[in-house]
KEPA-392539 format. One line per 4 residues: their letters; for each residue x, y negated, z of C-alpha. Coordinates in Angstrom, 2 decimals, padded with zeros to 5 digits. Last residue first. Layout:
<pts>
a) X/Y/Z | ...
</pts>
This chain:
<pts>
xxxx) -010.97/-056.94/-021.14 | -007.62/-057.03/-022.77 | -005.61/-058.36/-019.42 | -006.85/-055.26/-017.48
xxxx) -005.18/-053.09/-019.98 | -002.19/-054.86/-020.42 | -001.98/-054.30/-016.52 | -003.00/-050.34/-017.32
xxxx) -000.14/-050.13/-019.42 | 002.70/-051.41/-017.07 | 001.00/-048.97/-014.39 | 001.66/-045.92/-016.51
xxxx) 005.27/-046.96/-017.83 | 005.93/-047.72/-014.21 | 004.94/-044.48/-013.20 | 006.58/-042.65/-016.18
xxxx) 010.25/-044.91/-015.66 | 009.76/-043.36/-012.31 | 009.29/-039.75/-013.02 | 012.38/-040.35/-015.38
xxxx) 014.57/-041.60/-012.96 | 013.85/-038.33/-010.59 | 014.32/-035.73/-013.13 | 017.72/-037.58/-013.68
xxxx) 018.30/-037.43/-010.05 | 017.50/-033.95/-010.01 | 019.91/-032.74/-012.73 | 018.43/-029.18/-015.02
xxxx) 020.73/-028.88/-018.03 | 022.17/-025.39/-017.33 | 019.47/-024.06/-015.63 | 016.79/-025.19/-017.72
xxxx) 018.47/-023.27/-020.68 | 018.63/-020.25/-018.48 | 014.78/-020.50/-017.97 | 014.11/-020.91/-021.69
xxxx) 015.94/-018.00/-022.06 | 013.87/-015.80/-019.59 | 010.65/-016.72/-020.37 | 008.49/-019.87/-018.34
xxxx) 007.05/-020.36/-015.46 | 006.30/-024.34/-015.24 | 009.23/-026.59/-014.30 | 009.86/-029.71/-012.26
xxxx) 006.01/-031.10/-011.89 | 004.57/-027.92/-012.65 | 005.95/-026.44/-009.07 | 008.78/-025.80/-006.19
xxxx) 010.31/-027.57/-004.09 | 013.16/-026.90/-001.43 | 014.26/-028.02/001.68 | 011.69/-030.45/003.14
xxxx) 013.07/-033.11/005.57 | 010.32/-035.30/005.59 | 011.03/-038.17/002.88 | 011.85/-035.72/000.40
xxxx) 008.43/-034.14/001.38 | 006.61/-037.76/000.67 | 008.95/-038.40/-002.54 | 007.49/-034.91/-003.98
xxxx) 003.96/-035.23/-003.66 | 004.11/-038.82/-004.70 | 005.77/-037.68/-007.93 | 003.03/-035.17/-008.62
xxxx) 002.56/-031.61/-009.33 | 004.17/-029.69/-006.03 | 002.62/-025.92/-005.70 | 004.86/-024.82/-003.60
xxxx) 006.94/-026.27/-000.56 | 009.78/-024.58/000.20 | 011.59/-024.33/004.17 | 014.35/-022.98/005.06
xxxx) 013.66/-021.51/008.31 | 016.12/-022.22/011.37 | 012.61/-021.86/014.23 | 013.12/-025.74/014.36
xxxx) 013.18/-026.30/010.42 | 009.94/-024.39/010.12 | 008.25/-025.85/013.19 | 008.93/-029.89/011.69
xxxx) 008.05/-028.77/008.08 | 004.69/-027.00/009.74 | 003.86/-030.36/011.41 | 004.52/-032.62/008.01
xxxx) 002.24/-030.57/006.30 | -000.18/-030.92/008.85 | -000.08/-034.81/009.39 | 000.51/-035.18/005.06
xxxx) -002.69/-032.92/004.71 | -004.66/-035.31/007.27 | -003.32/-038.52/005.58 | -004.41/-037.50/002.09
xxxx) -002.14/-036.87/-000.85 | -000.30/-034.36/001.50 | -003.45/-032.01/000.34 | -002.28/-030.71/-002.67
xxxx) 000.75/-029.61/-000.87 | -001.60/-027.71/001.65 | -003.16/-026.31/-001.15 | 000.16/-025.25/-002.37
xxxx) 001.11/-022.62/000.26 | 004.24/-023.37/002.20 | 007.07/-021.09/001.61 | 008.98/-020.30/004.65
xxxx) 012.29/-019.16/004.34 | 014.97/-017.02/005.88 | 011.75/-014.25/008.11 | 013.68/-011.36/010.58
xxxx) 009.85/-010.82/011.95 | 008.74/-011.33/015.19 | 008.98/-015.41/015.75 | 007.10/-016.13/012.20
xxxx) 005.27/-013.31/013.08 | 003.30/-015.08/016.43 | 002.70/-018.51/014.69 | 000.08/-016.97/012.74
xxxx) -001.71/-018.00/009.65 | -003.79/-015.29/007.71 | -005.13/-017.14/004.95 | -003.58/-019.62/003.01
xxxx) -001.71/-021.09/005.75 | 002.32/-019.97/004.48 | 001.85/-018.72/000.78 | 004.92/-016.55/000.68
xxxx) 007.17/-015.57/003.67 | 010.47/-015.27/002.50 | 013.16/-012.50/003.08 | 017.03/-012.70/002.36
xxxx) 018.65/-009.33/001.19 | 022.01/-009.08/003.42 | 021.29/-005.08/003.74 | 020.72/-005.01/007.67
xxxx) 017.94/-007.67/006.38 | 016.33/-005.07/004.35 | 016.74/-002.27/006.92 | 014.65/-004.71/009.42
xxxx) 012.33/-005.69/006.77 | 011.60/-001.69/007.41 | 011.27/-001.32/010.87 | 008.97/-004.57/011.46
xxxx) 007.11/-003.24/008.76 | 006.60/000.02/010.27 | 005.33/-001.75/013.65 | 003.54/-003.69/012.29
xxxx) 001.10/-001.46/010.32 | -000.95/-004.56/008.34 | -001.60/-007.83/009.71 | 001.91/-008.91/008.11
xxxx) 001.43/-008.50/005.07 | -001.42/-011.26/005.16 | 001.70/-013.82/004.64 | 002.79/-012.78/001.55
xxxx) 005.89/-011.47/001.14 | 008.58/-012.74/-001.52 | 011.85/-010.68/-001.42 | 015.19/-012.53/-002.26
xxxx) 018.50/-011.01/-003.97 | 021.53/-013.12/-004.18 | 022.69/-011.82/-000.85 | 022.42/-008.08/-002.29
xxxx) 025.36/-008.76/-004.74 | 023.75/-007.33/-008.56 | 025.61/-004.55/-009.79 | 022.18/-003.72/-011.82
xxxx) 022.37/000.14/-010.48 | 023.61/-000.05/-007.42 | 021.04/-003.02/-006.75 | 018.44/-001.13/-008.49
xxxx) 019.13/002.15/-006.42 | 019.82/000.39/-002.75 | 016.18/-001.29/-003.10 | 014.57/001.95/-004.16
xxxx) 016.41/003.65/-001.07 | 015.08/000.96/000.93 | 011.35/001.73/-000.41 | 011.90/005.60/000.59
xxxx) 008.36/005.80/001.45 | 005.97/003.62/000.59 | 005.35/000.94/003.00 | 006.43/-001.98/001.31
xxxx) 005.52/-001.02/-002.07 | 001.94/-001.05/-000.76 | 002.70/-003.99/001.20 | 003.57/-005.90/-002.23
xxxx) 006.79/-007.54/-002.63 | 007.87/-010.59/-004.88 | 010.88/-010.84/-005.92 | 013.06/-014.25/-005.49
xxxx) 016.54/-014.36/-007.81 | 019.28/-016.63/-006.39 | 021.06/-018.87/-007.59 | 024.69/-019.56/-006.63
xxxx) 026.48/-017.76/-009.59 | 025.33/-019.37/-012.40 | 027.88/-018.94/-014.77 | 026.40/-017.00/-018.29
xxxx) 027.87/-013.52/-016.17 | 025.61/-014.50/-012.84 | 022.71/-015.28/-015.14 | 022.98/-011.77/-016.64
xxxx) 022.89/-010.62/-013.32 | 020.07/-012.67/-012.55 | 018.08/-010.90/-015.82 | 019.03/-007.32/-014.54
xxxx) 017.72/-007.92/-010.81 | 014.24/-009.11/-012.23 | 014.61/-006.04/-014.46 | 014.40/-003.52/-011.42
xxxx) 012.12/-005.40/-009.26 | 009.64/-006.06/-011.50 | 009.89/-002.53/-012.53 | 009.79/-001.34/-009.08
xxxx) 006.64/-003.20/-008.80 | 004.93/-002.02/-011.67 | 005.77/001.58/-010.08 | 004.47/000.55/-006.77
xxxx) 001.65/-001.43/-007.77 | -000.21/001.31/-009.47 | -001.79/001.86/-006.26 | -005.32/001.60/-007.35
xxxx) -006.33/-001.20/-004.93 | -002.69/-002.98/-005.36 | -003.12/-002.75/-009.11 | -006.41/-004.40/-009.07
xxxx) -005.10/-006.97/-006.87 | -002.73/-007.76/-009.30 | -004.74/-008.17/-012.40 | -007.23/-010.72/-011.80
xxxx) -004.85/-012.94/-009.89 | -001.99/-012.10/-012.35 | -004.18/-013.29/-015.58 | -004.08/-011.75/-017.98
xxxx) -002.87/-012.66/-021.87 | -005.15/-010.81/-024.91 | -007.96/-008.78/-024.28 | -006.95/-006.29/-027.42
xxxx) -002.92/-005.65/-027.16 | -002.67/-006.71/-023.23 | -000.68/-009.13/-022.28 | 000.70/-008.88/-018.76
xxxx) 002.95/-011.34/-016.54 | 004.76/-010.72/-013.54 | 006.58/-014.03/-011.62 | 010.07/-013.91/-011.16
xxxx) 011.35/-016.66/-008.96 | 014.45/-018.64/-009.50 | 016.26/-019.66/-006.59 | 018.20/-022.95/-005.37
xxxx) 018.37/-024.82/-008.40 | 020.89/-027.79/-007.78 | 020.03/-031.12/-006.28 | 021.93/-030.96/-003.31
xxxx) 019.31/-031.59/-000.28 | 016.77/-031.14/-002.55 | 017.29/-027.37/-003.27 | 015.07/-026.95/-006.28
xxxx) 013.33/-023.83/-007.17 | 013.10/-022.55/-010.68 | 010.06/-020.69/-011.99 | 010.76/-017.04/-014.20
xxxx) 008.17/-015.50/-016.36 | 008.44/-011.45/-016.84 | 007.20/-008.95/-018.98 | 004.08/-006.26/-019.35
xxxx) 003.05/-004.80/-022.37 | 006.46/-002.54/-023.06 | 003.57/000.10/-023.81 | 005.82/002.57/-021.40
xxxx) 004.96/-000.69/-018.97 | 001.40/-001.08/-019.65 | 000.34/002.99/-019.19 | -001.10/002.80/-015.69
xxxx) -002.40/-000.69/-016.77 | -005.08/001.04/-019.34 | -007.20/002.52/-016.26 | -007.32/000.04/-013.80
xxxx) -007.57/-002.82/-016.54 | -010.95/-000.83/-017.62 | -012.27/-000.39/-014.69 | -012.02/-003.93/-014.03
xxxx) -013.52/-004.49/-017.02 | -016.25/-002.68/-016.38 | -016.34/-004.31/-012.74 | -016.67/-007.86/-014.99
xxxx) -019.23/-006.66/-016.82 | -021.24/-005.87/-013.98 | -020.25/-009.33/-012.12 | -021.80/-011.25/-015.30
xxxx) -025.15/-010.53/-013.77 | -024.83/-012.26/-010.77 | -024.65/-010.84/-007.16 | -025.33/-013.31/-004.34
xxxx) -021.74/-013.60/-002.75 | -021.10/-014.07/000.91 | -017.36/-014.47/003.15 | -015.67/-016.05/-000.46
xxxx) -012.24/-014.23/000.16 | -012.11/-014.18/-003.46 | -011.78/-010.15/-003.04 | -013.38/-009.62/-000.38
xxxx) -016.61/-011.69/-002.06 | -016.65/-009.89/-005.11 | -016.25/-006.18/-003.78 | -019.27/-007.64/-001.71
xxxx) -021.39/-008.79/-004.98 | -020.59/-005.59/-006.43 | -021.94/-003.70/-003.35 | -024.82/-005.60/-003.76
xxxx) -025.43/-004.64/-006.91 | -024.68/-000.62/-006.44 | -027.56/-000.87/-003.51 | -029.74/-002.55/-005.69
xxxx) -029.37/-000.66/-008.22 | -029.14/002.57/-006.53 | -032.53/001.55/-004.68 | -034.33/001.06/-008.43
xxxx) -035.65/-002.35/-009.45 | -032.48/-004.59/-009.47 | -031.58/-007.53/-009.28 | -034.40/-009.83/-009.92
xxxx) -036.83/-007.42/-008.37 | -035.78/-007.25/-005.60 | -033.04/-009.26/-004.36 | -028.68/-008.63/-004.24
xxxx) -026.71/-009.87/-000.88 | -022.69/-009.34/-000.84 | -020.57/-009.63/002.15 | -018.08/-009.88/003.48
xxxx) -016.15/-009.96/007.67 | -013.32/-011.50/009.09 | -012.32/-010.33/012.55 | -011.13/-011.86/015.60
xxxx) -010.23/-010.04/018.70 | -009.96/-011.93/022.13 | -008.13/-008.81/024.30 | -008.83/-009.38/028.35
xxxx) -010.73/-005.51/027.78 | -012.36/-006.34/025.09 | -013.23/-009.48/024.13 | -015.28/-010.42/020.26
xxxx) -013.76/-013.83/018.99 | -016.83/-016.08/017.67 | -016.30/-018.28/014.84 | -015.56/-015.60/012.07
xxxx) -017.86/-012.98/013.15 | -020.53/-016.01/013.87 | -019.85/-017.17/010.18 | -020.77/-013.80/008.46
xxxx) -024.19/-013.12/010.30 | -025.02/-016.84/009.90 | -024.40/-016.10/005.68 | -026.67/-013.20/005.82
xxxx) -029.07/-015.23/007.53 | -028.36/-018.19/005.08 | -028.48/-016.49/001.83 | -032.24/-014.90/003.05
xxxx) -034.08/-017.78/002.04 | -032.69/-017.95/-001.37 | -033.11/-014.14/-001.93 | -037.03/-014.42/-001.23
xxxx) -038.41/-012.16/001.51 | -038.09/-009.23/003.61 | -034.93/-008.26/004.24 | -032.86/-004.40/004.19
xxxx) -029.86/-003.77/006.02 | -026.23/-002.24/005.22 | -023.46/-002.31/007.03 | -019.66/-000.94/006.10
xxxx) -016.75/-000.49/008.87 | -016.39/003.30/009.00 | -019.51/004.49/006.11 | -023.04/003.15/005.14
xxxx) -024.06/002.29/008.43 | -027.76/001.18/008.03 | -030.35/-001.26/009.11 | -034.10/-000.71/008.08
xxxx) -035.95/-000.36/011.16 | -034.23/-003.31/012.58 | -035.62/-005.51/010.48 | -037.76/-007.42/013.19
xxxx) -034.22/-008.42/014.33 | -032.34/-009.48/011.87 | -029.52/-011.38/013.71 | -030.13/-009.74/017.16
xxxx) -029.11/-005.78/014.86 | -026.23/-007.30/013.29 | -024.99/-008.62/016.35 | -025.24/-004.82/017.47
xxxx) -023.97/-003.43/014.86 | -020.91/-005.32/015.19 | -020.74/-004.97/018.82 | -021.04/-001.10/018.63
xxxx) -018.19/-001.00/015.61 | -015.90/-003.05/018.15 | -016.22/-000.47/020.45 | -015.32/002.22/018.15
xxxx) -011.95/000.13/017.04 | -011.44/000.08/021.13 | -011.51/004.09/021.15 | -009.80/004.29/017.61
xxxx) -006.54/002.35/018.52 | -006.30/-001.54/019.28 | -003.29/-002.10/016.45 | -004.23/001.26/013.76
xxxx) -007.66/000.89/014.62 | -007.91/-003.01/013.83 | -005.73/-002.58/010.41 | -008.20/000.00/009.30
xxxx) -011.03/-003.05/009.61 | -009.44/-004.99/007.41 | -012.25/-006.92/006.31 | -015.38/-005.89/008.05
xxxx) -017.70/-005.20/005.44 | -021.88/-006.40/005.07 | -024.02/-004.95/002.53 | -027.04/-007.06/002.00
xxxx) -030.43/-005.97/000.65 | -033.03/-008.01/-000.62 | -036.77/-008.57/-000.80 | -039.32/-010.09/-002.74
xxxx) -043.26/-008.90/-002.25 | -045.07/-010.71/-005.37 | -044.68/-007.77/-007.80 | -045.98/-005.92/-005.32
xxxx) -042.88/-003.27/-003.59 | -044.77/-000.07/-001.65 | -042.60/002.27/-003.93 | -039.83/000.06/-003.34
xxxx) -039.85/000.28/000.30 | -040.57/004.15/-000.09 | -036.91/004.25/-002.19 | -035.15/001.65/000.39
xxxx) -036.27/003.76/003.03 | -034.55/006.83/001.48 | -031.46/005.03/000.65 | -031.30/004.50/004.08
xxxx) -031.66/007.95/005.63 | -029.13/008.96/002.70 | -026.79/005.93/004.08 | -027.19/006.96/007.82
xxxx) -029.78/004.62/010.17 | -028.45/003.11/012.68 | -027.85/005.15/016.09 | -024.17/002.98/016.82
xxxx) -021.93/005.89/017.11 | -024.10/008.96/015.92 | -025.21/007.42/012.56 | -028.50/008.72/012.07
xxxx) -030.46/010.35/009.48 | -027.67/013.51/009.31 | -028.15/013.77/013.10 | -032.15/013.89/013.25
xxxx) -032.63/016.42/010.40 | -029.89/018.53/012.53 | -031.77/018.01/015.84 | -034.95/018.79/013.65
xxxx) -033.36/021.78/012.07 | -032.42/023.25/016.04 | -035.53/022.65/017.44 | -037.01/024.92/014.78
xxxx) -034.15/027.27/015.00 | -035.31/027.45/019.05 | -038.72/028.37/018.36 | -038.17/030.56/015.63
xxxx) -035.34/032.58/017.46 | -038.00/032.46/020.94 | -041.02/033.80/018.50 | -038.84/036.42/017.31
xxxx) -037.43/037.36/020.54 | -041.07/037.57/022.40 | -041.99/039.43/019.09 | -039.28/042.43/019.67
xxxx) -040.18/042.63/023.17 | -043.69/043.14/022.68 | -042.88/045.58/020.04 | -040.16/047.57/022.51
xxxx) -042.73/047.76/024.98 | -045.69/049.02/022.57 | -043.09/051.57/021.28 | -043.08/052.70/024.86
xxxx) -046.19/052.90/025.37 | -047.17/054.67/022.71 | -043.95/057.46/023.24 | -045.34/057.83/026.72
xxxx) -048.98/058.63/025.82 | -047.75/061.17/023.41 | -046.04/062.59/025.84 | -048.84/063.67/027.80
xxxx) -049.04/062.27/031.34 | -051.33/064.57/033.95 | -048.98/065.79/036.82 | -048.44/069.07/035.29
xxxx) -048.06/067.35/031.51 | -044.99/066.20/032.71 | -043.15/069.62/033.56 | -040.44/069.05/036.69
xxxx) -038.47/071.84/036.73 | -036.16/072.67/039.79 | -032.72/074.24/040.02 | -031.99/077.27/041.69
xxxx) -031.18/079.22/038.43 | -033.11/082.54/038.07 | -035.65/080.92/035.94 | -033.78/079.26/033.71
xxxx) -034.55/081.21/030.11 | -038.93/081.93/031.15 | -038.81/077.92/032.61 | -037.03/076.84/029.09
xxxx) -039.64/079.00/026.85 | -042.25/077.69/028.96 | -041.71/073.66/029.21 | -041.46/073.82/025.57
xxxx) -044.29/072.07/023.92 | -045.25/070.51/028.02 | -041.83/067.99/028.02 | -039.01/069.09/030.28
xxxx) -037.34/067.30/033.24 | -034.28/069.75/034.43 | -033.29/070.10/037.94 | -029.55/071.58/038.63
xxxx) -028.80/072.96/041.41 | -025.45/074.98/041.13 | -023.50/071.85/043.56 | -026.09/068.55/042.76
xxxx) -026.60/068.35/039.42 | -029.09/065.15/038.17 | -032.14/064.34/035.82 | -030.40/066.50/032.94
xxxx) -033.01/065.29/030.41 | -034.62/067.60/028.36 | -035.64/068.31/024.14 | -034.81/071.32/022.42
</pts>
């Protein structure tokens, strides 16, 4: 039975009925007071309804669909849209870029050269962790920006591959193209970017491989000149055009990565130790451990090609804590044989640094090797301290509280700062051996002679690396340096030989003889001048 209650007011009750059984409900209800209301009386046949109604709900069904398809359409371009850009400086995204680098090549003659550059700012995690994210943001806008005046009609094809990697596409020959990449470099380097009253200066890479001599495919190209940056960071050489030899040198890199996890259970690695001379008494002041690896098939290593690897892959926190570990052995050995007032110097990676529970480490070997903490030394370079400040502040803090002496390695190399020299709990300052080199000329001996003079007034000891010849050394005796350090006295050498050094080692004899050389040398060359 189909009705609708329309509404019951008291015992009225009025019913709306449709015509098929409109009678047999009239014929049951009849004595009721309520009212029926039939619709086929006033001329609508259900039928009529239903139609219309299913008309309504079809029209209303299609305005939906249409809207939904409307509005996901929208939708997929906005999302096609946000994965091709980057949404902090609107370059192009790296799958947006590869793509244009694919239809670039497909529209490549074999006369239409072109390259692509991958630019890097160099410790660009540093800069957020100091400035914070909203300022390192900022400084990402500028960059792309610069980027963006220095190529200009190439704007269409500039990229941000990831947080502080650039990536852009030039027209022409490779050898043209050096120099804009190279511009791009300099001006970071030159010009100090201010934000809010802060100058800020970074150091930016990168690496620059051409179509077609490096590559033909975009993940060639792409994969080149990211070897060519990788390069460049790492030699600190601001651009690199790749080469071909740079492949086989990342395999080998690989390869080093891989096999150095397992040099120290292979007993590969060992130790070479270089005396320092305290010039004021003539007796060796320190010994510094230097790591060494040989490897059974590619022979001897050196540390600047292996090192940095290890720091990249973090194997240089167990390597380290070797070092660290039999370095502390071997000068208690030397304290037993009667060498009690040399110390052993260490040096310390910012990885190990940082890692977590590096002070217990420290107490562990030093419990463990008996040796007295003040005859202990750690070696960090200068660029350590660009890094988390605050938790390195905190930590050489616990190192000092321990009587360990620290050193600040390769002083003007690359990082120079007056600023940490006053902030961190620093003993000695070792001055970096290109500036040794230099003191042959009258500009090196000026600056040389300046950081000597700050040193000594901010109570450093001060060490000068890196000294070969007898002029080199007379010229810092003359100025007030502390120690020396270098070929000319001793080359790194194994463990007994070292010991033997020790016990013989007298400056003033060292001295004599460097003179009886020079006028040896210059007694020959006037019998040589005489014979022509």
């Amino acid at each position: 039975m189909m009705y609708v209650i329309h509404h019951i007011h008291r015992q009225s009750v009025d019913i709306f009925l449709f015509p098929p059984i409109a009678d047999e409900v009239e014929e049951r209800y009849s004595a009721t007071k309520g009212r029926f209301f039939v619709f086929g009386t006033i001329g609508l046949d259900y039928r009529i309804i239903l139609l219309v109604t299913g008309i309504g709900i079809f029209v209303i069904l299609l305005g939906w669909g249409i809207g939904y398809t409307i509005a996901l359409k929208k939708m997929v371009r906005v999302n096609r849209l946000t994965a091709n850009r980057d949404p902090l400086t609107g370059l192009w995204s790296r799958h947006a870029f590869l793509q244009h680098l694919s239809n670039r090549l497909e529209g490549a003659g074999s006369s239409r050269s072109f390259a692509v550059a991958i630019l890097n700012i160099n410790r660009f995690r540093w800069v957020n962790d100091a400035l914070g994210l909203e300022l390192g943001d900022l400084i990402i806008k500028i960059v792309a920006q610069h980027i963006r005046s220095s190529v200009g009609e190439y704007d269409h094809a500039i990229a941000r591959l990831n947080g502080d990697e650039f990536a852009v596409i030039l027209e022409g020959d490779i050898g043209s193209l050096e120099q804009t990449v190279a511009d791009i470099v300099k001006h970071f380097e030159e010009t100090p970017i201010i934000l809010r009253g802060k100058h800020i200066h970074i150091i930016a890479s990168a690496g620059l491989a051409g179509y077609p001599e490096h590559g033909t495919t975009a993940g060639e190209l792409l994969s080149h000149a990211d070897t060519a940056l990788s390069t460049a960071r790492r030699t600190y050489s601001g651009l690199v055009v790749f080469e071909s030899f740079m492949d086989q040198e990342l395999h080998d890199q690989f390869r080093l990565a891989t096999e150095m996890r397992f040099a120290i259970e292979h007993n590969e690695l060992s130790l070479a130790f270089q005396p320092r001379v305290d010039l004021a008494t003539g007796k060796i002041a320190a010994v510094e451990a230097l790591l060494r690896w040989t490897h059974p098939q590619m022979g001897p290593i050196s540390p600047a090609r292996f090192i940095p690897i290890a720091e990249q892959t973090g194997a240089i926190v167990p390597i380290g804590s070797w070092v660290l570990e039999t370095a502390c052995e071997q000068a208690v050995r030397w304290d037993w044989a009667g060498m009690e007032e040399c110390r052993i110097s260490i040096n310390i990676s910012v990885q190990q640094l940082l890692y977590p529970g590096f002070t217990e480490v420290l107490d562990g070997v030093l419990q463990r090797t008996g040796l007295h903490p003040k005859k202990l030394e750690l070696e960090l370079t200068e660029s350590i301290f660009i890094e988390n400040t605050k938790k390195i502040s905190d930590v050489l803090g616990e190192v000092k509280r321990r009587g360990i002496r620290i050193a600040i390695d390769d002083f003007g190399k690359g990082y120079s700062s007056l600023s940490y020299l006053k902030s961190y709990p620093a003993d000695t300052l070792k001055i970096d051996k290109d500036f040794i080199t230099e003191t042959l000329s009258r500009n090196g001996q000026i600056i040389t002679e300046s950081v000597i003079q700050l040193a000594r007034r901010l109570g450093l000891t001060v060490v000068a690396e890196g000294v070969e010849e007898s002029e080199q050394l007379e010229f810092l005796m003359a100025r007030g340096c502390d120690e020396v350090q270098g070929y000319l006295l001793c080359r790194p050498i194994p463990a007994e030989e070292c010991e033997r050094f020790l016990r013989r080692f007298s400056l003033d004899a060292t001295i004599d003889s460097f003179r009886e050389r020079q006028m040896s040398t210059a007694s020959d060359n006037i019998l040589k001048a005489h014979a022509r």
